[in-house]
Structure formats: C-alpha cells, structure tokens
N, C-alpha and C positions, 0 to 999 in steps of 0.2 A: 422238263415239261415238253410237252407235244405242239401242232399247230392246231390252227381251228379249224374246225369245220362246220360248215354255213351256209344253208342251200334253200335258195325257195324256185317253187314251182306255184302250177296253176289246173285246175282241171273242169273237165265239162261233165255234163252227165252220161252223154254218148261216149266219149274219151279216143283214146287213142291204143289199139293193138291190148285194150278191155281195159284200161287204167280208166276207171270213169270216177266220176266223187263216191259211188256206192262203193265202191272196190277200197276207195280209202280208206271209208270208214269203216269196212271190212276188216283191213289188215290192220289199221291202232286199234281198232275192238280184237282182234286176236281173233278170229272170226275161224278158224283150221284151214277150209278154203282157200283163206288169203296170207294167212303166215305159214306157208309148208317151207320159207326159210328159216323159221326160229326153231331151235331143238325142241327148249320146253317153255313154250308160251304162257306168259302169266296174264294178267288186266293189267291195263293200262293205269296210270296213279292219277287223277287230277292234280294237277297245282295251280291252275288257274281258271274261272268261268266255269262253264259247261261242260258237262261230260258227254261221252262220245253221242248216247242215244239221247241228248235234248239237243246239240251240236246238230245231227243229220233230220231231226225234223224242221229245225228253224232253217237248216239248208233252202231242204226242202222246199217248204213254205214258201219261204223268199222269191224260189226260181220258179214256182210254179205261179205265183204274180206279177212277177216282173215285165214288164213291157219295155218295148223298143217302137219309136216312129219310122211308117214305110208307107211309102211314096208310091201310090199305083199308075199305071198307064194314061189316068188321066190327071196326075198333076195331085191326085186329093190324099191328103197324108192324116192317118189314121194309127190307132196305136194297137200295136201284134203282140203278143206273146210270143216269149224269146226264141231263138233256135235251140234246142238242145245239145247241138257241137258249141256253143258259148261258153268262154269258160267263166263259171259261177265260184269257181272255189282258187284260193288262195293258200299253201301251205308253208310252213319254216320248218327245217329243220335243223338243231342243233346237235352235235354230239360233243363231249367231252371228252380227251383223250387216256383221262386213267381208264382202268382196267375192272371189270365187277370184282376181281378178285381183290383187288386195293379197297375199292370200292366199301365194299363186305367188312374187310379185316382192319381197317386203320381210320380211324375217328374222325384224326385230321384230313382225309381226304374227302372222307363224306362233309367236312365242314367248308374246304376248300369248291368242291361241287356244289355246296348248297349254294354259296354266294354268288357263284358263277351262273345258277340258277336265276336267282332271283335279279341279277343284273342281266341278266339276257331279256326276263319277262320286263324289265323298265323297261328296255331297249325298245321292244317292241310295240310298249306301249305309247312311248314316244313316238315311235316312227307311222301307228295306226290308231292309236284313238282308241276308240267304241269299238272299231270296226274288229279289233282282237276280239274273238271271241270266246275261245279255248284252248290251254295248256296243256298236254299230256305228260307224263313220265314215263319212260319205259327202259324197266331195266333185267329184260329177258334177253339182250344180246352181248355183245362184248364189251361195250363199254355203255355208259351212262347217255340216255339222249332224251331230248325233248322235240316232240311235235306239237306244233303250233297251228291256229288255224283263222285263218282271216276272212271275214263275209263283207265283200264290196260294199254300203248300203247307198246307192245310186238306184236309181228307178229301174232300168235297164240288167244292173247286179254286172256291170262288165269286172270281171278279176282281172283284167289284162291293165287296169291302171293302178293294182295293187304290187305289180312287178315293179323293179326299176327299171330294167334293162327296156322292157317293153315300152314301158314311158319314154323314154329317148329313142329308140324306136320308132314308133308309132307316130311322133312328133317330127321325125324328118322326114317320113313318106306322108304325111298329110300336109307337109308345106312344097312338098314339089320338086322337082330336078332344079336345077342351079342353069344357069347359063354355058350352055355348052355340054352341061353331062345327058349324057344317054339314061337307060333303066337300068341298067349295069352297073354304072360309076353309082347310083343312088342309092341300089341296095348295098353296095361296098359302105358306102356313106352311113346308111341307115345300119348296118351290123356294126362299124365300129364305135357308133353311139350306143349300142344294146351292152358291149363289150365294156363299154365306157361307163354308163348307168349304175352295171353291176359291180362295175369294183368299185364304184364312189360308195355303194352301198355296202359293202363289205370293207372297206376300209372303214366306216363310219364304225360297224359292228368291231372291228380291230382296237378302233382307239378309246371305245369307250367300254369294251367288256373281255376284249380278249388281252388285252395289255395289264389289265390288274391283275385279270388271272392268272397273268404268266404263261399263256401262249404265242407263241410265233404267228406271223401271219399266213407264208406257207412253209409247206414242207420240206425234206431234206430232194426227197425223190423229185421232185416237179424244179428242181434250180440245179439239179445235178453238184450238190454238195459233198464233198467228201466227208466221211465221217466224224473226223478232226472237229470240220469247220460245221460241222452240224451239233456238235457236245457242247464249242463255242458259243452258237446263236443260243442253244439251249439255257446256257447258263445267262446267259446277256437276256434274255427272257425271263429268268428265275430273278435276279439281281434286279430289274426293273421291275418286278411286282415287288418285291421288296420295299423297294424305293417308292411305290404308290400308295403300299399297305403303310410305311413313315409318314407320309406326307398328309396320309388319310388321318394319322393316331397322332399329329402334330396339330392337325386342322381342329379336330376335335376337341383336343386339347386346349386349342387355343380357346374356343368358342363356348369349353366347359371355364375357364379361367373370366372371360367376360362378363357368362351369365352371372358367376360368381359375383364378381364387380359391380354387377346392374344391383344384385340383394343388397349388399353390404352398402354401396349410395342409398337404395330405396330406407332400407331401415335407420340412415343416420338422420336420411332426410325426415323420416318419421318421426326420432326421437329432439330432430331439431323442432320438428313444432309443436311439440310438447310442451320442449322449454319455453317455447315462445308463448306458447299461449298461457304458463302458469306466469310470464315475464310479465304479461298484460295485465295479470291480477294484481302485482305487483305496485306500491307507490312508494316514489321516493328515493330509490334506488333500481329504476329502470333502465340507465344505462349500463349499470355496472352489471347487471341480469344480460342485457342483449350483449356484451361483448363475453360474456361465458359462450352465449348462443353464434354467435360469431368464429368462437375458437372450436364450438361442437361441431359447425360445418366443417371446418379446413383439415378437421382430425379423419382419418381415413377408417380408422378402427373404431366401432360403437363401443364396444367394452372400454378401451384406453377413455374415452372420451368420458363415460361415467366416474372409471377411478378417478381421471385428471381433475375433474370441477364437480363430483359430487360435495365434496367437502364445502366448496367455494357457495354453490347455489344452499343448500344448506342453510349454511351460515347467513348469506344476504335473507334468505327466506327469515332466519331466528331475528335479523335487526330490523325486519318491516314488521314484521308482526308487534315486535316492543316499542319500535316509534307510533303503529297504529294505535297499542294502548296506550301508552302515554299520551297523544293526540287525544284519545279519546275522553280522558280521565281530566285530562287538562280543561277541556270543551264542558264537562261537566262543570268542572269550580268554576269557569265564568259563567256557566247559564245560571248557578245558586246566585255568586256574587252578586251578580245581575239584576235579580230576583229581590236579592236581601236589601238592596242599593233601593230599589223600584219602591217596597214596602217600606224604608226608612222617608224615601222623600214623602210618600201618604203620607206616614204619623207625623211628620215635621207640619204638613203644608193642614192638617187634621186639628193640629196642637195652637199653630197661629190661629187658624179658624176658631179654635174653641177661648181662646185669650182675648184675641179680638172682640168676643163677643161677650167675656166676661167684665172687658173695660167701657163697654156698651153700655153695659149693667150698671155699671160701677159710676160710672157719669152719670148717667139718669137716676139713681138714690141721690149722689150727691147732691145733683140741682135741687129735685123736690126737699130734700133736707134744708136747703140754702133755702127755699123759698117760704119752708115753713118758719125758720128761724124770725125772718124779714118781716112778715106778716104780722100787725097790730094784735096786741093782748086786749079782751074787755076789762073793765072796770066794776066794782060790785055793783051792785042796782040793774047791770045791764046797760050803762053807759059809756061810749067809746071817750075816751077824755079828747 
C-alpha cells in the first residue's frame, strides 16, 4: 500500500492567479475550460449531498447575503456585504493510491476503495457537521479521488475557520506579540501554529481512516527512504490494517454474540412467566410449580428448559386438576349430606309436633269419657234417686 494524500484549501470569488470558487466548480463539473489537464474527462459521481450545480447556487446564495460588521469614521458600525477577495469556500481533497487500472480490473480493490470512501465521508462529517455539503467522485484521472466541499454557515460565510491551520493561525496574531517579540518573531510564531494545526489535522485523518486502510502516513520520497525500508513500512502498513480489519470482525463478533445472549435471556424470561403465571392458577401444589419456575430461570437454554421440566409441570398440572375434582366432588356429598341431615331434623321436630298433639287429643277424649262415666244415671219416671 501507498500513503495518503489529504489536502484542504479555501477560496474566494475573486481568487487568486483566476482560481476563484466559479473556477472550482468549473473544473469537478469537467467544465473543458477548466479540466484541459484530464485526457478524457467524464461527470463527476455524487456520493454525498449535493451535486455540483445545486452545490454553486447555495454557494452562491450564501455569499451574496452574507454580511460582515464595519465601523465608519464616526464610530457607527453598520452591516456590509462581504468583500469578494473572502474566502467563502472550503475544499478536501482526498486521493487513493491504487491505480484506475486496479481500480477497473479487481473487485477487491474497488471494495477496499469503497470503505476507504465511506470512512473519509465519516471523517468528515465528524469534523464539520451540516456544514459538509457535497461529495464528489472522480475517477477520470489516475487514481481514485474525492472532492469535498465545505460551506462556512456563520453570518459573515468566513472559510478561513473551516481550515486548521488558519485556525491556529489566526488565533496567535489576534492575541498579539508576547513580551519582547517584534512582528517578525510573531509571524514565525503564528506559521508554526498553521504548520502545527495542520498536521493535528492530518494526523487525526491518519488514525482513523488512513490506518485501517492500510496507508502510511507519508511517503517514501518526502523522508528520503531507501527502497528497502519503504517495502518495510509498506508491509508494516498492510499487517496493521490487517490487524484493525481482526479486531473490527472480533468486535463484531463479540457484540453479535451479546445481542444473541440479550434473545435467548429475553425469551427464557418470557417463557418464565408463563410458567408463573399458569403456577398462579395452580392450588395446592404451588410450591412445587414455582421451583420448576426457579430452575427455568437458572437454565440458560429455553429448549433444554422445556425437555428438563415439561414432564415435571405436566404432571403437577394432572394432580391439581384431580385434587380440584376430588375437592369438588367431595364438597358436593357434604352440601347433600347437609341437606339430607337439615330435612331429617324437620320430619323429626314435624313428627313430635304431630304426636304431641295427638296425645293432646288423646287426654281430652279421655277426660270427657271419665267425666261422662262419673255423671248420675236417671231413674224411670224421671227421678234422680
């Protein structure tokens, strides 16, 4: 594998030696005027956002409302529309270092690109937000590359705190000279924070998109590498993406194994309150139900958990339901008995009543019989002797 290459600028509408923003979107639209360095110019691919011509009207737009605060002669600060030397535009460029010819011809390198693609566009979007606005693909030159394209959205549209470099920058000369420095020692000062800026920022792009991909960070020619020691870093570059592509398909793995783990709890935990809740219907043998329901938890596997104690729950289920009949059957013969007990005391308490009042009877004939006995007989004539 190769190094990376990773380049952002900034530009104005006025520009510099014609490089203006129109001119940009001249040359990624393939515009003949602006690409007379590509052999056979093709359109640019979208892969992210906007394309070129909804890209250079929102430009547009943008800078042609943008304002800045300015301070007249007397003191009264009012708001202007921007300078046109400002630069309003923000660009990235990235390249890949295979070849179109690889590119074209071998699957795995288009696959190797694509990822490397879509981890640059994170990158990016990490590092700006919203403020990304459009992707390009371009793959009419030698190797594979992406332009990128970043719209400030600050009232003013300053691109210059879209850079890093300028950021560090910008930030030492608007705090001032130091004690004892001149304007000399400050822009010394102030470049090697620009110098500084920029490679924090490309170091950052290093460790989190150029290192999986399996690029170096620079080249053989810029370190004065001997060839040797540049096939070395190469491989030491190939071997660590390697190792990131493991640790990526280990991570995964693991986190497939988890998810796994969360199903297999959620559903035992499901089929535990199943049992619990047919345990509730249960009388009688409710303990002996909840420590099935006990051992359905601890078991890690739902299937083992059913063969284990289907039998078991089963069966307690067959000796409630026969105690509830018996119970129930039981409950019957004493509500008859009951019943039969209740009806027996009537006829008894029915029978005395009716005896009682037969010997009622039975004393009063006798008396009146005893009384007629006792009573004087007449005599013939009608005389009582």
């Amino acid at each position: 594998m190769a190094y990376q290459f990773a380049r952002i600028e900034i530009f104005s509408r006025s520009g510099k030696a014609g490089r203006t923003t129109d001119f940009i979107f001249d040359e990624v639209s393939r515009v003949p005027s602006a690409s007379v360095h590509v052999q056979s110019p093709t359109p640019p691919e979208v892969v992210y956002g906007l394309d070129v011509g909804a890209l250079r009207t929102l430009h547009d737009e943008r800078a042609a409302a943008a304002k800045t605060p300015r301070t007249d002669k007397n003191g009264k600060v009012s708001l202007k529309a921007i300078r046109k030397d400002q630069n309003t535009l923000a660009t990235v460029i990235f390249s890949h270092p295979a070849t179109m010819e690889d590119y074209r011809a071998s699957a795995d390198v288009r696959r190797d690109v694509g990822a490397w693609e879509r981890a640059s566009i994170d990158w990016l979007r990490e590092q700006y937000g919203d403020q990304l606005v459009s992707v390009v693909r371009h793959t009419d030159e030698s190797h594979p590359h992406l332009h990128a394209y970043v719209l400030p959205d600050d009232t003013e549209m300053r691109a210059g705190r879209l850079h890093p470099g300028y950021v560090e920058k910008n930030a030492i000369v608007a705090a001032g000279m130091l004690p004892g420095e001149d304007k000399k020692a400050l822009d010394k000062r102030a470049n090697r924070s620009y110098v500084a800026g920029l490679r924090a920022w490309l170091d950052d792009y290093h460790e989190k998109v150029a290192v999986p991909a399996g690029l170096t960070r620079l080249g053989a020619g810029k370190r004065r590498l001997t060839r040797a020691q540049w096939h070395a870093e190469k491989a030491q570059a190939a071997a660590l993406k390697h190792a990131v592509e493991r640790a990526a398909a280990v991570d995964a793995a693991g986190r497939a194994y988890v998810e796994r783990t969360k199903k297999a709890a959620a559903a035992i935990k499901a089929d535990a309150a199943k049992v619990q809740a047919d345990a509730d219907r249960l009388k009688g043998v409710g303990r002996a139900v909840r420590a099935v329901l006990d051992g359905a938890r601890e078991s890690s596997l739902r299937e083992s958990v059913r063969q284990e104690y289907a039998a078991d729950i089963e069966a307690a289920t067959a000796a409630v339901a026969k105690a509830q009949a018996e119970a129930s059957k039981a409950n019957a013969s004493r509500r008859q008995a009951k019943a039969e007990a209740l009806e027996a005391r009537r006829l008894m308490r029915q029978h005395a009543a009716n005896a009682a009042a037969l010997r009622q009877e039975v004393r009063q004939l006798s008396d009146a019989l005893k009384a007629a006995l006792d009573e004087p007989q007449p005599t013939p004539g009608g005389m009582t002797p």
